[in-house]
SEPA-566944 format. One record per residue: x, y, z of N, C-alpha, C, O in turn; residue in one letter. Coordinates in steps of 0.05 Angstrom, whole numbers, plus 5000, padded with zeros to 4 digits. Example, Ala and Ser with C-alpha at 12.3 -4.5 7.8 and 13.67 -1.06 7.14 Angstrom:
// residues 2
[atom [5264 4886 5156] [5246 4910 5156] [5264 4934 5156] [5285 4934 5169] "a"] [atom [5257 4955 5142] [5273 4979 5143] [5258 5001 5157] [5268 5023 5161] "s"] 
// end
This chain:
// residues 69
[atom [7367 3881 5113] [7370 3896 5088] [7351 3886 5068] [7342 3863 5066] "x"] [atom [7344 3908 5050] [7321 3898 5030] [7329 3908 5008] [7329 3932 5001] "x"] [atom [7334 3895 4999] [7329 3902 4962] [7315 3902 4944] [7309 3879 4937] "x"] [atom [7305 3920 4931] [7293 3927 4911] [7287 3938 4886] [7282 3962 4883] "x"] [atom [7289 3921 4866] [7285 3924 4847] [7263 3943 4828] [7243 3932 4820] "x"] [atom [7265 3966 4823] [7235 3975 4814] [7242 3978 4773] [7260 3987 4760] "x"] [atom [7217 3965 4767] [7213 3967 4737] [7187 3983 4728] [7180 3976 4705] "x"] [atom [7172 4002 4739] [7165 4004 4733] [7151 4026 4716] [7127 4031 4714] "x"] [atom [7177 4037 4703] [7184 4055 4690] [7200 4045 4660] [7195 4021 4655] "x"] [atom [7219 4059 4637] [7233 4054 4621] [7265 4040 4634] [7281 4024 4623] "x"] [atom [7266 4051 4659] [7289 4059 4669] [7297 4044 4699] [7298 4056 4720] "x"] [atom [7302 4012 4695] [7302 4002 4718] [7331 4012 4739] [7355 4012 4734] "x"] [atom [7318 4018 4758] [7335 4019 4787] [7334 3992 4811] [7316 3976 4818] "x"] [atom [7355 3997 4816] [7367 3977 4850] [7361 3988 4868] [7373 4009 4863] "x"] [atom [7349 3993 4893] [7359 4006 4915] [7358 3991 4935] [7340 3975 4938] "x"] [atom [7378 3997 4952] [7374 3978 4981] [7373 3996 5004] [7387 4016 5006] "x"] [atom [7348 3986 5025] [7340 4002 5043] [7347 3977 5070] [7353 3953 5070] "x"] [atom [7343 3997 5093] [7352 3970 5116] [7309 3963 5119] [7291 3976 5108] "x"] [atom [7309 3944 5133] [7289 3928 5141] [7271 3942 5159] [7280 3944 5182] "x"] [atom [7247 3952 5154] [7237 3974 5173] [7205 3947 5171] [7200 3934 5151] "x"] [atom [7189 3948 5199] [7168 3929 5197] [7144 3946 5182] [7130 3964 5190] "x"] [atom [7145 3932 5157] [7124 3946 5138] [7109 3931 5118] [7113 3907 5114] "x"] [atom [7085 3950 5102] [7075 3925 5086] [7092 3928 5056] [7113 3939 5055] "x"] [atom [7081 3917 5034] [7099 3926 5008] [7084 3956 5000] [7095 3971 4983] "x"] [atom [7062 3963 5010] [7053 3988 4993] [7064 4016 5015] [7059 4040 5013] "x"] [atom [7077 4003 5033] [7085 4018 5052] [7109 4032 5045] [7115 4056 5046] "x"] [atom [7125 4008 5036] [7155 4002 5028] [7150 4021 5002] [7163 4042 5001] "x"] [atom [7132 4013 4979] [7126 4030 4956] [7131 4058 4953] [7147 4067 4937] "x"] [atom [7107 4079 4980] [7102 4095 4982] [7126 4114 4996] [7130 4137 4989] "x"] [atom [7140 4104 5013] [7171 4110 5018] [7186 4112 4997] [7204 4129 5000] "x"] [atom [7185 4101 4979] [7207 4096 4955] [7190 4114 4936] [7197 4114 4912] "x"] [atom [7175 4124 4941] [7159 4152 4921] [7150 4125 4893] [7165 4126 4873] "x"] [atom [7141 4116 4892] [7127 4093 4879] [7094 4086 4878] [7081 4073 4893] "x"] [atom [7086 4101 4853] [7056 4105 4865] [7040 4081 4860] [7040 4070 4838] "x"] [atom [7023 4071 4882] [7005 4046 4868] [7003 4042 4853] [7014 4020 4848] "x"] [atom [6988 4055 4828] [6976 4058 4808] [6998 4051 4773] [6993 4045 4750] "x"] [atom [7017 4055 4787] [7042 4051 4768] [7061 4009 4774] [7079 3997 4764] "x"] [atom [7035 4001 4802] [7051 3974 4800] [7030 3961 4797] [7008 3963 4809] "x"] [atom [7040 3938 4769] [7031 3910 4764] [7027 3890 4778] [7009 3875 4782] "x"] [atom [7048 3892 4786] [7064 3866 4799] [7085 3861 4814] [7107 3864 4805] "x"] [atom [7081 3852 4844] [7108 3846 4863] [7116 3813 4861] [7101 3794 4857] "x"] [atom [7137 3814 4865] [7143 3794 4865] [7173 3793 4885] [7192 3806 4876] "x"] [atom [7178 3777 4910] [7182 3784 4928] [7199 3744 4933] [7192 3721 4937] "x"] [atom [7225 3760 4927] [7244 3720 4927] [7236 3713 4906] [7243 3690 4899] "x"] [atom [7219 3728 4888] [7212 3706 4859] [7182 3700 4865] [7171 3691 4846] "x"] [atom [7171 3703 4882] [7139 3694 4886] [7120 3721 4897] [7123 3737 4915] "x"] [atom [7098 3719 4877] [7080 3738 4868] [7068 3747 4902] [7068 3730 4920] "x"] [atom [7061 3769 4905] [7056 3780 4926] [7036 3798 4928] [7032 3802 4904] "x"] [atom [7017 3814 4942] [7001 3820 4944] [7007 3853 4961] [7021 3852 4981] "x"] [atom [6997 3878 4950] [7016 3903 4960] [7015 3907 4994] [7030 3922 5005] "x"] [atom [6991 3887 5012] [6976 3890 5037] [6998 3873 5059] [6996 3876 5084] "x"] [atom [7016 3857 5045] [7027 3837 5055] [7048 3850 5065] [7056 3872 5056] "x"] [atom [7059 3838 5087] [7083 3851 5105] [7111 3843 5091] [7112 3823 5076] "x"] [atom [7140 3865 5096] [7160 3853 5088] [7175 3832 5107] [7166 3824 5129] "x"] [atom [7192 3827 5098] [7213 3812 5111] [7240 3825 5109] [7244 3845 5096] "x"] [atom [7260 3810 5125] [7288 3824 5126] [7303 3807 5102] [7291 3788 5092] "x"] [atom [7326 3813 5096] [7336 3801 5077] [7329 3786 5056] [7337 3764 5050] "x"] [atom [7305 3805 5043] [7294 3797 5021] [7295 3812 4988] [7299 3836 4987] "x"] [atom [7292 3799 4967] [7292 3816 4944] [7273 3820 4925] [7272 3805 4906] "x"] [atom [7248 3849 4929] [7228 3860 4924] [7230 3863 4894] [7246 3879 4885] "x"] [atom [7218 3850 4881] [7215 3859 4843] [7191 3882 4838] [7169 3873 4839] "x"] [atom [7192 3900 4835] [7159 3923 4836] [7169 3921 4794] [7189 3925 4780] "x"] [atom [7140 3911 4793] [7134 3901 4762] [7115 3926 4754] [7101 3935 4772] "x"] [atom [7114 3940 4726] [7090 3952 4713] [7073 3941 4713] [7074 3917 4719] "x"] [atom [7047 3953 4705] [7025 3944 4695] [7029 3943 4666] [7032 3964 4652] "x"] [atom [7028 3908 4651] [7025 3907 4628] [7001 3913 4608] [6979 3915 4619] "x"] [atom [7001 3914 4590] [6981 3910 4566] [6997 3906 4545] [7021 3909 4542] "x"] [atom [6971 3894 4525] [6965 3886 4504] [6952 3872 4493] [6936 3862 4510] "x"] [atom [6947 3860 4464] [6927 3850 4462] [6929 3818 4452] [6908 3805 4449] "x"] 
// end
């Protein structure tokens, strides 16, 4: 099971999906989550890269892209 956190909106959601062998932009694009709208993964708490494969029983953070100055 995977959990995932997505913020990358006003409006954070939970969802949990079962463990399918995938990467995170894979996992993204399933979850209707467009690249372009993520900052930042962070995956158990440690920063991650969207190319990188998941794991089972893990908990996915999908971060915005910040600004400012």
């Amino acid at each position: 099971m995977i959990k995932v956190i997505i913020a990358v909106d006003e409006n954070q959601k939970t969802v949990q999906t079962n463990f399918k062998d995938m990467t995170i932009l894979e996992l993204a694009d399933e979850l209707g989550i467009h690249k372009n709208t993520i900052g930042a993964v962070l995956v158990d708490g440690v920063p991650k890269k969207l190319h990188e494969k998941i794991r089972d029983n893990t908990e996915i953070y999908v971060l915005p892209i910040l600004s400012g100055g």
